[in-house]
Every structure is written in C-alpha cells, then in structure tokens.
N, C-alpha and C positions, 0 to 999 in steps of 0.2 A: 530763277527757280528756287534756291534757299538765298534768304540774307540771315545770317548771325550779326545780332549785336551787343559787343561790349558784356559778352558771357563770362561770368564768374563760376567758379566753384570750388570750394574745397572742402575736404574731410576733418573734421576735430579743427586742427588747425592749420592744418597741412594744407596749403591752397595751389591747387591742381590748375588752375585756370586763371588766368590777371585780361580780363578784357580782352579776349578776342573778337575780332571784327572779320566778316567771311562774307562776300559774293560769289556764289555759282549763276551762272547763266544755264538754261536748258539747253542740254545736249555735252554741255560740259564730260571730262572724266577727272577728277581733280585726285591726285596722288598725293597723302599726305606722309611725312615722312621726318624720322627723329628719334633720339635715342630712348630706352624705356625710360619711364619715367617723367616724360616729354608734355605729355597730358593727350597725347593725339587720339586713343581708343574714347576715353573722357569726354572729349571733346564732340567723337562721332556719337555717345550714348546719349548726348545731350540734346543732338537735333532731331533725335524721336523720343524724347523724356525715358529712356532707358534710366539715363541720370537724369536728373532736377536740378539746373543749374540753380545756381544763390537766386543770380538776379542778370537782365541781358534781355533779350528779346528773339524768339525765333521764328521765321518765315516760313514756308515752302508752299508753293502756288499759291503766291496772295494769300493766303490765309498765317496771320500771324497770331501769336501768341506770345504773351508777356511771361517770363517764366517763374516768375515770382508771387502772380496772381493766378498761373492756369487751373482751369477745374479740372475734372476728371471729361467731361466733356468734348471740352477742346484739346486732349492731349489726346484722347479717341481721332477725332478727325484728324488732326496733326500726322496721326500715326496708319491714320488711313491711305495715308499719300507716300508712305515709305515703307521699302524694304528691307533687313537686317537679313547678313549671311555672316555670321557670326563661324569664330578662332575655333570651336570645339565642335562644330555641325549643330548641335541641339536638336537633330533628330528624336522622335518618340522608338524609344528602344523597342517597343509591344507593339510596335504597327510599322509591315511593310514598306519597302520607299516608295509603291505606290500610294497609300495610303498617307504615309507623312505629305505626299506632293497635293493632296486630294484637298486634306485636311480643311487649309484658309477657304477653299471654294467653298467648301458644305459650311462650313459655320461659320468663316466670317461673310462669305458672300451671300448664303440663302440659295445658291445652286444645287439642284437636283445632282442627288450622286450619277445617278446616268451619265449627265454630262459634265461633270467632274471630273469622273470618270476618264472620258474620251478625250478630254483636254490634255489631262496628267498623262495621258498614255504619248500623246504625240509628241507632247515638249519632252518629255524621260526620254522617248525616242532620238528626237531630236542633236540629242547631248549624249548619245550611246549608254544608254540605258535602257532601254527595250528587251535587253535579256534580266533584266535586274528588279525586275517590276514585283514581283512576290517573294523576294527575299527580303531579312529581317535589316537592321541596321552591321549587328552584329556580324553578318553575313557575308559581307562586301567589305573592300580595301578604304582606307580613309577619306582616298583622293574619290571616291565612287558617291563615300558619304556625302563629300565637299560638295560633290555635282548634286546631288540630289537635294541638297540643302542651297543651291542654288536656282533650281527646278522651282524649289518649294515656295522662295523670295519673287520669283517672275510670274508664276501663272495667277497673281494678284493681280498684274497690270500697273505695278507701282508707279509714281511719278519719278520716284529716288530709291535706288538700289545702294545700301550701304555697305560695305565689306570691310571686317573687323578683323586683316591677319589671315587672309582667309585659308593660306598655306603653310601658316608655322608651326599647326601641330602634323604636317604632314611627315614622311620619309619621302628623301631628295627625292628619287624618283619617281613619286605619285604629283610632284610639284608640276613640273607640264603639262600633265592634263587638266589639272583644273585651271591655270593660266590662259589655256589655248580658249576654256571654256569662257573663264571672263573677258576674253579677247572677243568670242563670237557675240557675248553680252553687249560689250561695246559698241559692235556693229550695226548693232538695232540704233542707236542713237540715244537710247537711254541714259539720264544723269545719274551719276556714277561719282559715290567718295569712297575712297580706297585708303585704306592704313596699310602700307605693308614695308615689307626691307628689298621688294623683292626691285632693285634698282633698273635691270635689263626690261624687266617688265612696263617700269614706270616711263625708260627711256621710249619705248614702242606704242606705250597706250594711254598715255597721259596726254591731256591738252593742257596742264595746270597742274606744274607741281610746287607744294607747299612745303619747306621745314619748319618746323617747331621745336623747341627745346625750352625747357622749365615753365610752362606753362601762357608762353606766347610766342607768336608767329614772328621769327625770327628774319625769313626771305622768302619770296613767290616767284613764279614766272615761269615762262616756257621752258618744259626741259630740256630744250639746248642750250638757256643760256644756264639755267640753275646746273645741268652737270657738264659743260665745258666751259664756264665762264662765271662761278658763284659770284656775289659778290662778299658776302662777310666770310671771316676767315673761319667763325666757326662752322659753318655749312661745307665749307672747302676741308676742315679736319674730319668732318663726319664722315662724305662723301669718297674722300682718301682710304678712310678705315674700314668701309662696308663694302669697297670695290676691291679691296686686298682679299678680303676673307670670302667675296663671292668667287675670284681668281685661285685660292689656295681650295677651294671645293672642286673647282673645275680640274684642278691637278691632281 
C-alpha cells in the first residue's frame, strides 16, 4: 500500500530525515514512535507532500511519485489516496462539525450537498456525534473536535488514514474517546500510520510498530517483541521512560 524510499529531508541545514526506507502492506496499522525531535511527524508530512522531501521516492497504490521531480499534478492524486487527522483538529472555526465533515464531499468530491449531507450525518452519528451536528468548533470539548476531524479524514473513502499525535493537545480525560474512536477506525481494516506516545494504545492496535530517533528508523516489529523484548538499548531507554510517566499519570 505505501513504499518510502531512501527519503531525505531537511530544514537550512538541519537534516530531519537520513534515508528512510518504509513498507506498509494494506490493512496494516503501523505505530510510529520516538522522542521529539525524532523526525516521525516529518516523515508522516512527507507521504502526502505536506512536506517535500529533498529527494526519496513515494508510493501509495501503485502510484508512485519521485519527490524531487513531483508536479503539482501528481502530489494531487498522491494526496487523493490519503487522509491526514492532524495534532490540532484544523477544523474551520466558521462552519459547523456538520459542515467541516461535509466540506471534502462537496468540493473535493463534486457531490451534491443533499447527499453530503446524509453521508456526514450518519458517520458523525456513528462516532456519537449526532447531537453535535450544528454546533460550531468552538462549541464542543477538544476530544469532540478530534472525532469530527476524524469524521472529516473518513468520509473521503481514503486509501491511508494518517494520524499526526492525534491526542496530544487533548486533557487526559478527553484522551479515551478519541482512542476508542481510532480503535473503531482500525476495525474497518483501513491502513493506518499513527505518530503517537500513546504506548497502551500502540500495544492494542498496532500490527507494526516503528522507533525512530534523529532522523532514521532505528528498530521495527511486532509490538510484542518491540515492548517486551526491544532489541537496541536505545528503544529499551525510551520505552522505560514513557512507560514510567504513562504509570505516574495513572497514579
């Protein structure tokens, strides 16, 4: 479903990215995971050209793209096959969460609002938003945003669902419902790249988990052997130190 290859990129001179090499298969959920500054959000902006990596090559359904040469064309269809649920909602503050969920069907799809419409009402429904349909962004709790910016990534029909942190600007307690939510995402069988810390998560719903640190893929594998059996020492200090502080939240 995606192959990355051999992706570079960095800022001034600051190089965010040293050749990463990435196969997802369809139906995957791959959890990628590492300390800030790691390149991991970098890395997810670059398989829908959010970023423009240097140089590398990007896949997703056979359709590839060189990213050094892509047009504006091909980053279109590229970006036709994926969804982004992005760290801060990026909801339209001046349009209902029916409205924001609406939005991709009427203009990127060319669907009649009618049944834009009816679409948006059943999936909001869906995800327990059905009472939430004609309130503003402003209106609703962050985790409500989260869903409906969830909503908004799915009723495209994407090939790849990208999720960028998608509960770090949340409060602890808004954190489970939007988990459970991309839990129920999962279950459709949709591929699925995940940035997050949230470890209990990655343990449950991951098929494929990834660390990263300084700007290459450091260890992979199934996440029983990556969290009860790392193999490099630094994946084992990270994984130490995020399991402490998920334990002292709990306390």
């Amino acid at each position: 479903m995606i192959q990355l290859h051999d992706i570079h990129k960095s800022f001034g001179k600051n190089q965010i990215l040293k050749g990463i090499d990435m196969n997802i298969k369809k139906g995957e959920i791959i959890v990628i995971l590492g300390p800030s500054g790691s390149g991991k959000t970098t890395l997810l902006r670059c398989i829908n050209f959010l970023e423009k990596a240097d140089s590398g090559s990007v896949m997703v359904d056979d359709f590839k793209v060189n990213c050094s040469e892509a047009s504006k064309k091909d980053i279109r269809k590229l970006r036709s096959k994926t969804a982004m649920v992005f760290q801060l909602y990026n909801l339209f503050r001046n349009r209902t969460i029916l409205e924001n969920v609406m939005e991709g069907l009427v203009v990127v799809k060319k669907i009649p609002k009618s049944e834009a419409r009816k679409r948006s009402i059943e999936l909001l429904e869906s995800i327990g938003l059905g009472d939430r349909l004609d309130n503003y962004p402003a209106q609703v709790s962050g985790g409500q945003q989260q869903r409906a910016g969830i909503a908004r990534a799915l009723i495209l029909n994407p090939e790849v669902i990208l999720f960028d942190e998608p509960t770090s600007a949340l409060d602890p307690e808004m954190v489970g419902e939007v988990l459970n939510t991309i839990k129920k995402v999962a279950d459709t069988g949709i591929t699925m790249v995940v940035v997050t810390h949230e470890i209990s998560f990655a343990r449950d719903v991951a098929t494929r988990v990834v660390f990263m640190e300084n700007g290459v893929v450091v260890e992979e594998g199934l996440p029983a052997k990556i969290f009860n059996n790392p193999r490099e020492l630094r994946t084992k200090q990270f994984l130490s130190r995020i399991m402490n502080e998920e334990q002292k939240s709990v306390l």
